[in-house]
DOMI-951135 format. One record per residue (C-alpha): x, y, z; residue in three letters. Coordinates in steps of 0.02 Angstrom, whole numbers, plus 32768, in hexadecimal, padded with zeros to 4 digits. Example, Ala and Ser with C-alpha at 12.3 -4.5 7.8 and 13.67 -1.06 7.14 Angstrom:
2
82677F1F8186ALA
82AC7FCB8165SER
This chain:
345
81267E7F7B5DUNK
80987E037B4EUNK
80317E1E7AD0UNK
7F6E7DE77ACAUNK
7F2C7D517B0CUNK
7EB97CEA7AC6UNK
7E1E7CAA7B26UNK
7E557C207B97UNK
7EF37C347B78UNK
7F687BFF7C26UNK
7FFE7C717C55UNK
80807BEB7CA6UNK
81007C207D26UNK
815D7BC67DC3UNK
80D27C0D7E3CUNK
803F7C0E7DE7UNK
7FCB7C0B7D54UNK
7F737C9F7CF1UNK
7EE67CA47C68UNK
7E7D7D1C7C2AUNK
7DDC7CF57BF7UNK
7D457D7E7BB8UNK
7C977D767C32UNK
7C107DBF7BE1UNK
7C5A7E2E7B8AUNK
7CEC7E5F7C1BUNK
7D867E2B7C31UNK
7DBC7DCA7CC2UNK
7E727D9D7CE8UNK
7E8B7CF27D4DUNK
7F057CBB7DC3UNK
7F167C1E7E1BUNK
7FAB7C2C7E91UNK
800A7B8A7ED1UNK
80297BBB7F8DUNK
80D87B4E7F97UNK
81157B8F7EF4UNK
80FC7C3E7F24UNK
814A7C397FB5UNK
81E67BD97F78UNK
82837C2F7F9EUNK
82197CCD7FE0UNK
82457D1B8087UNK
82417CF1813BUNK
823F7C258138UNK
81DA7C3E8091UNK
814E7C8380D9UNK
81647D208095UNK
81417D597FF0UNK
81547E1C7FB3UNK
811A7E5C7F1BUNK
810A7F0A7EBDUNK
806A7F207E3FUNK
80687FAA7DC1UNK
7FF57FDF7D48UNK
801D80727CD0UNK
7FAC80BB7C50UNK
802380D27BA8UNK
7FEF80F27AF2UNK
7F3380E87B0DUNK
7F4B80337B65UNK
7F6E80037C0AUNK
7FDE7F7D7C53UNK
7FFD7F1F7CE9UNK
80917EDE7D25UNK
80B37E657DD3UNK
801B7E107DDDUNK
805D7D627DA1UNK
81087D867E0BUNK
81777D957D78UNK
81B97E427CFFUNK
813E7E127C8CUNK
80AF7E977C57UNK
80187E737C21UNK
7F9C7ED87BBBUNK
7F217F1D7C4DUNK
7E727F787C31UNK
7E527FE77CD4UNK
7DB57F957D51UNK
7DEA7EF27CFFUNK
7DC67E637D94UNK
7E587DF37DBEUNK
7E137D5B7DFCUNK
7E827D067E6AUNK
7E8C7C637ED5UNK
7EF97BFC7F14UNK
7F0E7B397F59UNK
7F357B7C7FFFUNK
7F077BF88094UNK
7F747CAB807DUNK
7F747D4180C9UNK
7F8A7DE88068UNK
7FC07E8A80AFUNK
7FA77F07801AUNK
7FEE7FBA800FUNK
7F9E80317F89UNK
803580B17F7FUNK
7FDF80E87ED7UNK
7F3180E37E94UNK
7EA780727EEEUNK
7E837FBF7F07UNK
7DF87F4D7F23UNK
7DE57EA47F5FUNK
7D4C7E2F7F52UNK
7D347D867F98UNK
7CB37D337F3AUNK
7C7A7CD07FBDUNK
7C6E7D488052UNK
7C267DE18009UNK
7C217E4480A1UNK
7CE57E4880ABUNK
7CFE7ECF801BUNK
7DAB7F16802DUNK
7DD67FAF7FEDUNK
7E748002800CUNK
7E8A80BC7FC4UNK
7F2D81187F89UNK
7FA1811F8018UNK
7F2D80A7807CUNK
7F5B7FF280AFUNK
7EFF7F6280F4UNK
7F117E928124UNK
7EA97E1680F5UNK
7E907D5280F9UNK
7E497CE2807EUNK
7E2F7C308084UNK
7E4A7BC97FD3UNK
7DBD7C0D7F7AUNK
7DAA7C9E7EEEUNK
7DA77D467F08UNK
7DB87DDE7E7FUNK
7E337E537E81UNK
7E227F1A7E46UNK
7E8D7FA07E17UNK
7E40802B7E0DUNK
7E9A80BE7DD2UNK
7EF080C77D1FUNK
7FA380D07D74UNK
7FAC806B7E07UNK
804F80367E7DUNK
80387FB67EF2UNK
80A57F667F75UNK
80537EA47FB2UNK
808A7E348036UNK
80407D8F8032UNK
80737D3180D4UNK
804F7C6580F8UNK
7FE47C8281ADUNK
80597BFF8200UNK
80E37C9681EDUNK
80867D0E8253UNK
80777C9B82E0UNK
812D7C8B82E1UNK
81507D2E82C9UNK
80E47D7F834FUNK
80DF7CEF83DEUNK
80787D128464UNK
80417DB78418UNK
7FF57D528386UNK
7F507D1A83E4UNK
7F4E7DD2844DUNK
7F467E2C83AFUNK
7F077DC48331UNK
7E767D568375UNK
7DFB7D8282FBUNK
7E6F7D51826FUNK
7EB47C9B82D2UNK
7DD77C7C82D0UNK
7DC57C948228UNK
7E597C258207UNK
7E067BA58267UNK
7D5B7BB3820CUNK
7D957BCD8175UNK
7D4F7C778159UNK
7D937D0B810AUNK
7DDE7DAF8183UNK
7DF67E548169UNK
7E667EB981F6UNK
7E0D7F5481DDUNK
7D6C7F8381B7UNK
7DA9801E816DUNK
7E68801E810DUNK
7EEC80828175UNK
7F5781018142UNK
800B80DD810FUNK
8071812081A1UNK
81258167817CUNK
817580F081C5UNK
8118806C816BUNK
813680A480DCUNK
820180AC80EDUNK
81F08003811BUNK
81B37FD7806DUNK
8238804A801EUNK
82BB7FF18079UNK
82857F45803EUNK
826A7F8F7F7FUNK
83167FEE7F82UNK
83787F767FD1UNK
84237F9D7FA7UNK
84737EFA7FC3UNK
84847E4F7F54UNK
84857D847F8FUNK
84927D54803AUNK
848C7E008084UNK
83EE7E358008UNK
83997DA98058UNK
83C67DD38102UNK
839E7E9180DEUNK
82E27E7180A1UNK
82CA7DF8811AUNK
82F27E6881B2UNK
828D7EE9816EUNK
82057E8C814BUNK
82027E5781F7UNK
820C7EF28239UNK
816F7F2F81C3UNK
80F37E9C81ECUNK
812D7ECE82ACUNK
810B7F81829DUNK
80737F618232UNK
800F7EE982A3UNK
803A7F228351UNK
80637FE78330UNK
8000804583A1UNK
7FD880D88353UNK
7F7D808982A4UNK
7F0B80238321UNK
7EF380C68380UNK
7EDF812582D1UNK
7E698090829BUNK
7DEC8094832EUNK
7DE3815B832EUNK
7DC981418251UNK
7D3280B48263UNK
7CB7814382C2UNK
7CBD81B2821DUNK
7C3D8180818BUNK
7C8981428114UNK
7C6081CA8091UNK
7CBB822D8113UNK
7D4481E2810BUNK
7D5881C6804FUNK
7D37828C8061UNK
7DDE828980C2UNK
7E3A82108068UNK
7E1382807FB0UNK
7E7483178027UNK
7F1B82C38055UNK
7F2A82717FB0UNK
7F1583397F5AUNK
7F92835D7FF9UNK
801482F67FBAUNK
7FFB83317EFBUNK
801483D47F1BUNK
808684007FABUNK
80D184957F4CUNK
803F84D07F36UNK
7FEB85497FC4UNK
7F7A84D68031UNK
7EED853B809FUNK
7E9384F28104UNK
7DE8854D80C9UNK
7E0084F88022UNK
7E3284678055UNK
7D8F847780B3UNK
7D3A848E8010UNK
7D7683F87FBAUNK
7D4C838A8046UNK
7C9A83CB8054UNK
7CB28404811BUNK
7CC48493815AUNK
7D7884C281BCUNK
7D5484768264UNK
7D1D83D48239UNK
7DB483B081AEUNK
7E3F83F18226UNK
7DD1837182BDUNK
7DA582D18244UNK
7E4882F281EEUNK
7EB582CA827AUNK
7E45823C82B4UNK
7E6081E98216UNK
7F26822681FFUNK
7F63821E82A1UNK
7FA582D88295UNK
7F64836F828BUNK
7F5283B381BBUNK
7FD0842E81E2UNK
805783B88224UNK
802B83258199UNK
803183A58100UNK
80E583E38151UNK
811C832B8178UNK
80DB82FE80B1UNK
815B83A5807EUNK
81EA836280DBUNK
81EE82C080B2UNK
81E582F97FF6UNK
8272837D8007UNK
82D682DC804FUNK
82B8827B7FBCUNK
82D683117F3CUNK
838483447F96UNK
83D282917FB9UNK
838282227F35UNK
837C82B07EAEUNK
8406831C7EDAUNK
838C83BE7EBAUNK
83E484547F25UNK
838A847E7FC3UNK
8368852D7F86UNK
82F984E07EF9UNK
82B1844D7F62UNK
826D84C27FE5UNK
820785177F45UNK
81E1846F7F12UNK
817C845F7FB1UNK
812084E17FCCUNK
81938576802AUNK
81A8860E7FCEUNK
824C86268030UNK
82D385B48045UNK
82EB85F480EFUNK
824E85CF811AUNK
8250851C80E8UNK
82F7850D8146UNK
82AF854F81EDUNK
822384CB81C7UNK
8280844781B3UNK
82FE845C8254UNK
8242845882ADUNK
820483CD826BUNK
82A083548234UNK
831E839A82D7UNK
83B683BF825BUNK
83C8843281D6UNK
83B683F1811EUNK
846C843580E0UNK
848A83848152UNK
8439831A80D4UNK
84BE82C98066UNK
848F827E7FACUNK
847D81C17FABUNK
850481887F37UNK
């Protein structure tokens, strides 16, 4: 564990360089990222770079670990900017699988990112400084940041189709964001992270492992139909709408064994029935009734092959007072029965 830094004081690793200096009377943490170091020995011709950030709040302090790329931790005060730059072009694809982030470049204001729990979004910046916050006093984050020459490789032809915004500001030297709004983790997205963070495998066939599955998320990511579809249908709401929205899935997935009605649900958001179950979906993709059951099964998944809990017991777990019930369910929605699922060894 680090302890405290003094003013000024640099933080020296292989890919970049850390201080942490005190701004009129708040605390700013610095990092100045060498591009080619970075990237060394990362994934996909070393273009690829994936990183977890986690910030936990422990004994009245709060610390952050993954921000300089290495197991250190360093003592963390929540809201405290990260001011970040580097000596080359990147692009960052950021996943807030806990907590919310923010993003600021200093010189293009109008670009504010910000990417709540469960919500991901891409952005460019050229070499200049931007600030970086975590919001939330426990935070999980999963970060991609991806050299733009990869993405033309990786994509071909579908690179200037789907990305011409983002190949102008490359040109000009102006910062991009891919949505104006952050998009909500989809399933599948989200097992595509899992697969890269619980990769099973060690040396050559690690590398090959992450790398495929990379690939397959930046794929699935920038061309998937349905988040564009999602995205479009999401940029018509206002935005305290939507916030309204996001505040209801993230109480969703804290309390699926919990009852979950609609009319309180309702409540929460500020709407009444109608226009949650109609704005819901637009934002979602699904309807509320087919997300909260997809949110339950994928958690009784995790609870019977990662946990080894007994299906009786995960099915009260999520939310069905009868294990039949929850089996019936889950033959519906998953096509096989859940006495199929076998504990991951």
């Amino acid at each position: 564990m680090v302890g405290v830094i003094p003013r000024k004081e640099l933080l020296s690793t292989q890919k970049e360089v850390m201080r942490i200096e005190e701004e009129d009377g708040r605390r700013i943490m610095y990092r100045e990222i060498c591009v080619e170091k970075l990237l060394k020995d990362s994934y996909v011709d070393d273009c690829i770079r994936f990183n977890t950030v986690e910030m936990l709040k422990k004994e009245d302090a709060a610390y952050i670990s993954g921000v300089d790329f290495t197991t250190n931790k360093l003592p963390f005060k929540p809201n405290t900017a990260i001011s970040i730059a580097s000596d080359e072009p990147l692009i960052k694809i950021h996943f807030s699988l806990e907590g919310t982030y923010s993003y600021q470049p200093l010189t293009h204001i109008k670009y504010l990112v910000q990417i709540p729990e469960n919500h991901c979004n891409m952005f460019y910046y050229p070499a200049t400084e931007g600030r970086e916050i975590y919001n939330e006093e426990n935070t999980k984050a999963f970060e991609l940041y991806i050299k733009p020459s990869a993405l033309k490789v990786l994509l071909g032809t579908g690179y200037k189709r789907s990305l011409e915004k983002l190949n102008e500001a490359i040109k000009n030297s102006n910062t991009y964001l891919h949505w104006d709004k952050s998009t909500f983790i989809p399933p599948h997205i989200r097992n595509r992270i899992l697969e890269v963070l619980q990769c099973p495998y060690k040396g050559e066939v690690r590398k090959r492992y992450i790398e495929s599955s990379l690939t397959l998320l930046l794929i699935e990511f920038l061309l998937g139909r349905e988040s564009l579809t999602v995205t479009k249908d999401r940029a018509k709401l206002p935005n305290s709408d939507y916030l309204a929205l996001v505040k209801v899935e993230t109480y969703i997935r804290k309390n699926l064994q919990k009852q979950l009605r609609i009319i309180d649900l309702a409540e929460l958001a500020g709407f009444n029935a109608t226009k949650l179950k109609r704005d819901f979906k637009k934002v979602y993709g699904l309807t509320i009734f087919k997300h909260i059951t997809s949110l339950r099964m994928e958690l009784a998944i995790k609870l019977i092959t990662e946990e080894g809990v007994p299906i009786a017991q995960a099915s009260y777990e999520v939310g069905f007072s009868h294990p039949q019930h929850f089996t019936t369910a889950f033959k519906r929605t998953m096509g096989y029965l859940p006495s199929q699922l076998k504990p991951v060894e």
